[in-house]
C-alpha positions, 0 to 999 in steps of 0.5 A: 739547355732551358737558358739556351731556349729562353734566350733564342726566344727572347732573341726572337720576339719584339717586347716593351719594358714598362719604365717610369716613363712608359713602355721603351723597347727592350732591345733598346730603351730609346725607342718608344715602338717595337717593329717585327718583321713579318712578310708581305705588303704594306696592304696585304699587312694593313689587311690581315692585321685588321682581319685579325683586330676584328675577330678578336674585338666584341664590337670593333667599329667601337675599337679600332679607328683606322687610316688604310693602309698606315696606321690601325689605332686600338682604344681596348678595355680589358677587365681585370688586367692588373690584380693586386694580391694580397694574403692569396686573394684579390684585394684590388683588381684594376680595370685598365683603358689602353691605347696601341696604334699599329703602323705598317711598312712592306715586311714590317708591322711597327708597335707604338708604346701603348698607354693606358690608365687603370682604376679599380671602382668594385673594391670599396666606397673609393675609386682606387687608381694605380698611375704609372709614376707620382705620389700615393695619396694613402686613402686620403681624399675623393678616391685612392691613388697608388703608384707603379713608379714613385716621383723618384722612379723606384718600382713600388708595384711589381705586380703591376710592372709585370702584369702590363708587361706580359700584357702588352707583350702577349698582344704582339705575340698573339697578333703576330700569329693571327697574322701568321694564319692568316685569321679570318681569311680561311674560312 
């Protein structure tokens, strides 16, 4: 039975897979977006959407840049998104930039593959960054690069792969149920 409720979840909810060369759909890894359907007009959608961007935002005229009713464009900061561990307990905690920019259709909101960049600047001496694919550098040099993809496309930090994934996956989850309630319309 738990298979059963796993799969009618996943059938159910939109997702991104993290690949190499960034976020795909996973119902269909040509598509770089992910669309959920959800009623209401293209404005009414544009509008609860952003209602919702709002209260979740600290300062969100510093977050959000908008064209109503097509497009909302968010440039977030999250603390401490990717953690690696080691031994149980923290040895880097990157701290990631990201990009996601949400468009709109009548009875359907669209999520464009998100982009971000991590660095961790508390661990040591060095800047460490963690780049979706290329080379790590080892130490060597002004600040420390690690990996998430190597140039060949092998996963080398699973952690990593999975912590932007539910991430990113839990943005659309959450923004959809904001949506849903309509937050910051009932008051």
């Amino acid at each position: 039975m738990g298979l059963l409720v796993m799969a009618s979840v996943s059938a159910i909810a939109q997702s991104f897979t993290l690949t190499p060369n960034g976020f795909v759909s996973s119902d269909d890894e040509t598509k770089n977006y992910v669309v959920v359907d959800i009623q209401g007009t293209q404005q009414e959608l544009y509008k609860k959407v952003r209602a919702y961007l709002v209260s979740i935002y600290r300062s969100p005229k510093d977050v959000l840049s908008e064209s109503e009713p097509d497009v909302i464009t968010i440039n977030g900061i999250e603390s401490d998104a990717v953690q690696k561990k080691a031994l149980g307990m923290a040895a880097a905690s990157y701290d990631m930039n990201y990009t996601i920019s949400i468009r709109f259709k009548d009875g359907r909101i669209r999520f464009d593959a998100p982009t971000f960049t991590l660095a961790d600047y508390k661990s040591g001496s060095k800047t460490i960054r963690l780049l979706l694919q290329g080379k790590s550098n080892g130490g060597f040099g002004s600040e420390v690069i690690n990996v998430i993809y190597n140039k060949k496309g092998e996963l080398k930090a699973k952690y990593a792969k999975e912590a932007l994934e539910k991430f990113f996956n839990n943005y659309i989850i959450d923004l959809k149920k904001g949506v849903e309630n309509n937050v910051g319309d009932d008051w």
